[in-house]
BATORMI-466545 format. One record per residue (C-alpha): residue number from 1; residue in three letters; x, y, z. Coordinates in steps of 0.25 Angstrom, whole numbers, plus 5000, padded with zeros to 4 digits. Example, Ala and Ser with C-alpha at 12.3 -4.5 7.8 and 13.67 -1.06 7.14 Angstrom:
2
<atom n="1" res="Ala" east="5049" north="4982" up="5031"/>
<atom n="2" res="Ser" east="5055" north="4996" up="5029"/>
//
This chain:
173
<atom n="1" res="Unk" east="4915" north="5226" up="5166"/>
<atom n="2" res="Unk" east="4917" north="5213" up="5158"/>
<atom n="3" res="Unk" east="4928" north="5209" up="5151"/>
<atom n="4" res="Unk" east="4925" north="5213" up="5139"/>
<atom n="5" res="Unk" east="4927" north="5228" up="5136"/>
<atom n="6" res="Unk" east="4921" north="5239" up="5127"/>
<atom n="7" res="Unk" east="4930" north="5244" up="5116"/>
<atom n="8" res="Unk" east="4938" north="5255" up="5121"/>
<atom n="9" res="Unk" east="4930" north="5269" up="5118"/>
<atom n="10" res="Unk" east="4935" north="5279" up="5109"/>
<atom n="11" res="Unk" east="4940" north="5292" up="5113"/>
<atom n="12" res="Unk" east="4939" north="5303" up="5105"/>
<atom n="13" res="Unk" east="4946" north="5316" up="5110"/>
<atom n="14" res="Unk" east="4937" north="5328" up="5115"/>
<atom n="15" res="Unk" east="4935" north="5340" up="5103"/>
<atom n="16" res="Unk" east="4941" north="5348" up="5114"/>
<atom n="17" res="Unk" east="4949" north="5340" up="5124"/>
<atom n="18" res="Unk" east="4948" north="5343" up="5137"/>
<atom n="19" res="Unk" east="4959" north="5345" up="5147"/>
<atom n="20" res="Unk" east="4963" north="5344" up="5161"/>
<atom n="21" res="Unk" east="4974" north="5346" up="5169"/>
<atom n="22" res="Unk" east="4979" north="5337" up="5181"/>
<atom n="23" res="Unk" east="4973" north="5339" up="5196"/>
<atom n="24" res="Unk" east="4978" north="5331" up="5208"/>
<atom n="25" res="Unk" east="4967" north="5321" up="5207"/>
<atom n="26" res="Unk" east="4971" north="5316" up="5193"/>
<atom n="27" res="Unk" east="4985" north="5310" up="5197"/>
<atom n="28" res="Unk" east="4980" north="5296" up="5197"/>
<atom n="29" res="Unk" east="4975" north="5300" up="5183"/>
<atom n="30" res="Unk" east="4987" north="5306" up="5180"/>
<atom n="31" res="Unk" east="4997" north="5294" up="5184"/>
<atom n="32" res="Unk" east="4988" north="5284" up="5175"/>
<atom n="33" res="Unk" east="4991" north="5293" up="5165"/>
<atom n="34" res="Unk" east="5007" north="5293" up="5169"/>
<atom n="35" res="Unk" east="5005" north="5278" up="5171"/>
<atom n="36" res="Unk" east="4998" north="5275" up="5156"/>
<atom n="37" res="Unk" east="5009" north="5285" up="5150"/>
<atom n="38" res="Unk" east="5019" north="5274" up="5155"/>
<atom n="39" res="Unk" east="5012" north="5262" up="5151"/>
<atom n="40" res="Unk" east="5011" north="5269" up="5136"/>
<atom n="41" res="Unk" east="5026" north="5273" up="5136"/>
<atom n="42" res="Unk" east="5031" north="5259" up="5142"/>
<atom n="43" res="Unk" east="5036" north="5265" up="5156"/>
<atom n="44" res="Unk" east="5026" north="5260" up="5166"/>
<atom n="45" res="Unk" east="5036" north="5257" up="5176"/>
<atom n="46" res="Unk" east="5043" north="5271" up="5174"/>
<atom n="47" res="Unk" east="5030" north="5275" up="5184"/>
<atom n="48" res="Unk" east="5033" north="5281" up="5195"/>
<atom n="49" res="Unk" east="5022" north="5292" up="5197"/>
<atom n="50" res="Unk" east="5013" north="5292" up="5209"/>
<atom n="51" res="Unk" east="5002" north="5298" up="5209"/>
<atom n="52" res="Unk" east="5007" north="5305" up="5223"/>
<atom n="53" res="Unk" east="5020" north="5310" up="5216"/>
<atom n="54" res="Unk" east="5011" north="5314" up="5203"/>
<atom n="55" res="Unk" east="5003" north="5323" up="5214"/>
<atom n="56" res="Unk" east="5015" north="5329" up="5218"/>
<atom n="57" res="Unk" east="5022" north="5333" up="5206"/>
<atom n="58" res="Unk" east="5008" north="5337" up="5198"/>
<atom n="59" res="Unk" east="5002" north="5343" up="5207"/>
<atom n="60" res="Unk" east="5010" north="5346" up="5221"/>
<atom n="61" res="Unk" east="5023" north="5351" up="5212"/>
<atom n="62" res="Unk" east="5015" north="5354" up="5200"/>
<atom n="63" res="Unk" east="5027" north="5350" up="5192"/>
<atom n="64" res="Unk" east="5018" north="5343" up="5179"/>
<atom n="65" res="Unk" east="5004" north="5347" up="5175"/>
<atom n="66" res="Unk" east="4994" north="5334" up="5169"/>
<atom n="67" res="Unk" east="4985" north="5338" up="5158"/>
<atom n="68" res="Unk" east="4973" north="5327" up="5154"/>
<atom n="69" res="Unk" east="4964" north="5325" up="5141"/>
<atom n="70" res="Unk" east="4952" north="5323" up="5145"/>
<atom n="71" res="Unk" east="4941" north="5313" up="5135"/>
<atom n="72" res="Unk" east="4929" north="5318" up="5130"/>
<atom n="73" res="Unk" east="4925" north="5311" up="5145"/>
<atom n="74" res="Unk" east="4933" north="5320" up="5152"/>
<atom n="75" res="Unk" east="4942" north="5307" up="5155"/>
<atom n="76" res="Unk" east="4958" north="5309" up="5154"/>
<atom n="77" res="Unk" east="4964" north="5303" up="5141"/>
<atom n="78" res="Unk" east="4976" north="5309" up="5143"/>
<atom n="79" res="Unk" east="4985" north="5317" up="5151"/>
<atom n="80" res="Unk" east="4999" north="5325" up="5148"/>
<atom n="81" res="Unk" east="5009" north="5330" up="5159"/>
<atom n="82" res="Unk" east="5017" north="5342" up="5157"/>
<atom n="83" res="Unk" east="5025" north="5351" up="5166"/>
<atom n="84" res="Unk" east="5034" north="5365" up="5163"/>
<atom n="85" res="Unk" east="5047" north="5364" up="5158"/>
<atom n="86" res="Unk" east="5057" north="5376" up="5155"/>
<atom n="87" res="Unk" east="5064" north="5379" up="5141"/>
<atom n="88" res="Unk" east="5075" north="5388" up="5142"/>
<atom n="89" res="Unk" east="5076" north="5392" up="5128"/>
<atom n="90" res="Unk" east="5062" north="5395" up="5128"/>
<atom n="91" res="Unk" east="5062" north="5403" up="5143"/>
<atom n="92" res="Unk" east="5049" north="5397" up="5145"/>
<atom n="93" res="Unk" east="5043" north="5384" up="5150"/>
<atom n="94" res="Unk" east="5038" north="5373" up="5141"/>
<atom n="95" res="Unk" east="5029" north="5360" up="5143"/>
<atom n="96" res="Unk" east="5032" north="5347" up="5144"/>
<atom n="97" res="Unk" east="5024" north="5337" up="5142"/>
<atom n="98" res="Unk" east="5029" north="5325" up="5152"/>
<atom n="99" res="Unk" east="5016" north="5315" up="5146"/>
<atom n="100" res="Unk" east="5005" north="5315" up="5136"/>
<atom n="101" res="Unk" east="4996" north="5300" up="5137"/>
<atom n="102" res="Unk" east="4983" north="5299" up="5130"/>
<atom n="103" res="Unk" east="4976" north="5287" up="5136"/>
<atom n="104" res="Unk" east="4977" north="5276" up="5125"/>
<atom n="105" res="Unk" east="4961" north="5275" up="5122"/>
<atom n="106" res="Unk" east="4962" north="5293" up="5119"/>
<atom n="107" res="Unk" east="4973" north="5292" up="5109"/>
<atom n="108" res="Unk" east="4971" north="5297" up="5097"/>
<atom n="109" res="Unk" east="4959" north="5305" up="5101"/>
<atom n="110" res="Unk" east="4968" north="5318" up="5103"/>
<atom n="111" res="Unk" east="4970" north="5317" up="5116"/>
<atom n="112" res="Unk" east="4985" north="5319" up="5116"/>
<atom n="113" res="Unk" east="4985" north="5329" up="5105"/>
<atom n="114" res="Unk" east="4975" north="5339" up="5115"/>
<atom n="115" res="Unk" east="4985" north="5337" up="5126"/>
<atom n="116" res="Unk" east="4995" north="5340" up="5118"/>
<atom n="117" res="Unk" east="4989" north="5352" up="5113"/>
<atom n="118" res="Unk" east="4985" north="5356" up="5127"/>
<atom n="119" res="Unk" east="4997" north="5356" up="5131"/>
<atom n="120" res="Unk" east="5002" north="5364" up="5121"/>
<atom n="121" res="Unk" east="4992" north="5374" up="5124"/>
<atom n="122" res="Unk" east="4996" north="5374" up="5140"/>
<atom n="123" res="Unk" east="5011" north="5377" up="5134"/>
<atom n="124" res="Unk" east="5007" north="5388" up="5126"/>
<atom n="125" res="Unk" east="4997" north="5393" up="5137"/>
<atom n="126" res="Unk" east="5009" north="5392" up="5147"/>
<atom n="127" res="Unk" east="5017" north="5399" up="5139"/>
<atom n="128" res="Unk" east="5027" north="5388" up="5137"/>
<atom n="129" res="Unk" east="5037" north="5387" up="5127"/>
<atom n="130" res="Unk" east="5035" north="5372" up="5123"/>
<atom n="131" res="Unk" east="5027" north="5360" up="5125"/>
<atom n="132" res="Unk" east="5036" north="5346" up="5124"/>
<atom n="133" res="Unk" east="5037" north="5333" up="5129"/>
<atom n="134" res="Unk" east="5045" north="5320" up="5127"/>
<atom n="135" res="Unk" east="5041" north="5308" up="5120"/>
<atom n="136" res="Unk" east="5046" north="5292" up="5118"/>
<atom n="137" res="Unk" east="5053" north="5288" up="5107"/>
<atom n="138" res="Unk" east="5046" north="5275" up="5104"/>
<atom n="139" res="Unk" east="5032" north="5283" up="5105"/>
<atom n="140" res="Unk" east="5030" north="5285" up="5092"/>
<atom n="141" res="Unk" east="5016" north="5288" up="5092"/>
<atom n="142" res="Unk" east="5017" north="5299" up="5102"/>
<atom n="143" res="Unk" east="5028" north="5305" up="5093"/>
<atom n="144" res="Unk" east="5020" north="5305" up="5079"/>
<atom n="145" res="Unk" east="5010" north="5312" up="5089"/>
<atom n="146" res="Unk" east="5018" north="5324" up="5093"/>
<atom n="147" res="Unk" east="5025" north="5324" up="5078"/>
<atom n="148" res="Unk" east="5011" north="5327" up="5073"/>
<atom n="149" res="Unk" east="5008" north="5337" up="5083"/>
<atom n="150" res="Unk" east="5021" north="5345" up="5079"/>
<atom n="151" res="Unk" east="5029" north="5341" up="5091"/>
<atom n="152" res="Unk" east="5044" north="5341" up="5089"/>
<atom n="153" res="Unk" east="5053" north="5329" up="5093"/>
<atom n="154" res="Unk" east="5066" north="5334" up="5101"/>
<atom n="155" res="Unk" east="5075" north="5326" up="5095"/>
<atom n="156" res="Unk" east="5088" north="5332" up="5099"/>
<atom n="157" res="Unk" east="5084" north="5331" up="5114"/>
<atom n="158" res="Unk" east="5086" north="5322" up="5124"/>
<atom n="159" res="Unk" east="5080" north="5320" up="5136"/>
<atom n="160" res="Unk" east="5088" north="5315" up="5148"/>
<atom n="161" res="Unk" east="5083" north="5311" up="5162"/>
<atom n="162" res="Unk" east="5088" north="5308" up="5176"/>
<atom n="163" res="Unk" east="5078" north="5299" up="5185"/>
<atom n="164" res="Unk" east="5076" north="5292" up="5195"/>
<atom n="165" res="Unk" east="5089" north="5285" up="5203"/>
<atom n="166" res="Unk" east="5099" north="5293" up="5191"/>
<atom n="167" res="Unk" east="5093" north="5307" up="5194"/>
<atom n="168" res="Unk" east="5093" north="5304" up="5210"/>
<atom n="169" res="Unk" east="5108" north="5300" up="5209"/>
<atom n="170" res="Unk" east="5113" north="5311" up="5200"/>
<atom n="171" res="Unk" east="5105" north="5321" up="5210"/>
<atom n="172" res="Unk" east="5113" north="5315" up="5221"/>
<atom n="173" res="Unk" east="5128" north="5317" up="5214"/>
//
């Protein structure tokens, strides 16, 4: 191919998007995802996933389930990882949504409101008490997004975390 390339198609989101969840095989797939998520939210070098330790956890362990978008092409514009967690005021178990990325040439063609939506639906399937995820402060964007959808903020939480040599120490007291 010469240096000169063609303007970028436009993707236009399926009448009915079409879904798929994760198998074995796509966890290559699955860390480009993980890897372009970083990039986008500035934290390349918090990357620590393999693609031997993804097998493990996804589908060894089967600790987080990974759903894809597909194109009108069948491609994969975008993927969303989610696992159980447990509300205790509610007595049942909910979803949470660990990441949403839509490759940058399907944005705004729906692609993240279908998985969204999508996983709604599993919740409700599932019998899950609520859907909910996290998002950074500075991304503004994605914030307006889930405002428009009806999502509410959590304002009066915050979220603390124990990693790496921290969490190894205190384990070890």
């Amino acid at each position: 191919m010469s240096k000169e390339t063609a303007a970028p198609r436009a993707h236009t989101a399926a009448p009915e998007p079409v879904f798929r969840f994760a198998a074995r095989e796509d966890t290559p797939l699955i860390l480009e995802f993980i890897r372009a998520l970083a990039d986008y939210e500035h934290m390349t070098d918090d990357v620590v996933a393999d693609v031997p330790t993804l097998e493990t956890w996804l589908f060894d362990r089967q600790k987080a389930e990974v759903l894809f978008v597909l194109d009108s092409d069948g491609r994969e514009a975008g993927f969303a990882l989610f696992f159980h967690n447990f509300s205790t005021f509610l007595g049942r178990a909910g979803i949470y949504l660990e990441d949403l990325f839509v490759k940058p040439e399907y944005r705004g063609c729906g692609y993240g409101k279908a998985l969204l939506k999508r996983l709604a639906e599993i919740t409700v399937e599932r019998g899950c008490g609520r859907l909910e995820w996290c998002c950074l402060d500075w991304n503004q964007p994605s914030i307006d997004f889930y405002l428009s959808l009806g999502a509410q903020p959590m304002d009066e939480w915050t979220t603390y975390r124990l990693t790496g040599k921290t969490l190894e120490e205190f384990a070890g007291e």
